[in-house]
Every structure is written in C-alpha cells, then in structure tokens.
N, C-alpha and C positions, 0 to 999 in steps of 0.2 A: 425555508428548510425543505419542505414537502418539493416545492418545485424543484430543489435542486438535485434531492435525489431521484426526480424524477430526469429530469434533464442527464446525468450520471446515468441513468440504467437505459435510455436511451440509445447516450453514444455508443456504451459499452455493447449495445444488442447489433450496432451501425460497426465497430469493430468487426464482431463473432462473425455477422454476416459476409466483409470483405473476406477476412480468414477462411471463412468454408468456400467463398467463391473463390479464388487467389491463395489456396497455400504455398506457402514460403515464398510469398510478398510482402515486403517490409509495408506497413503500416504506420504514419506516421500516429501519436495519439498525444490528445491534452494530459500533462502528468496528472492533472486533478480526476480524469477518467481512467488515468493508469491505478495511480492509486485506487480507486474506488473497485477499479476490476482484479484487485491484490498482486500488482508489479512492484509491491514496496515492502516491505515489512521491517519494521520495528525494532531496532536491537539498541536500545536507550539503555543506559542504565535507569534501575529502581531506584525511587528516593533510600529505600533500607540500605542500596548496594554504595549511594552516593556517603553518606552515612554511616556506614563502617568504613570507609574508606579517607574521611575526615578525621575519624574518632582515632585510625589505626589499629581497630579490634578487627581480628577477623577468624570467624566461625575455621574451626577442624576437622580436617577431612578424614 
C-alpha cells in the first residue's frame, strides 16, 4: 500500500513536471494516477439516498 502511493505521488510529480515544461500538451496519464491527482470525483449515490429511494420516503424540502 505504502509503495503504491508512493509510486502515485511519483507519477503524479512526472505529470506536474511535463505540464510546467509543455503547457497546453496533452499528457497522456494512468487513470489510477488521474484519479490519485483528483481527475475523478465521486457522485455515487449514499446508502441513506439508495434507501429512501427503495423505501419510497422521501425527506421535504
């Protein structure tokens, strides 16, 4: 686990670097280093939200 994010912070420092040398150069990058350098985010539903939405209750706005 330690190597990997060590590995991850890495690539990601091997990214920044091309970036500052080559702006507005595509870069290709591993999605596992995209993600790690926050090109992804999260919009899952919550178990609560999965869950009202089984149940058919749902909170008033």
């Amino acid at each position: 686990m330690e190597q990997d994010k060590a590995y991850l912070n890495a690539a990601a420092e091997a990214v920044y670097r091309q970036l500052e040398e080559n702006p507005g150069m595509s870069i290709p990058v591993d999605p596992d280093v995209a993600e790690h350098m926050g090109a992804f985010s999260d919009e899952a539903m919550s178990e609560a939200d999965a869950l009202e939405g089984a149940t058919g209750e749902q909170e008033e706005v």
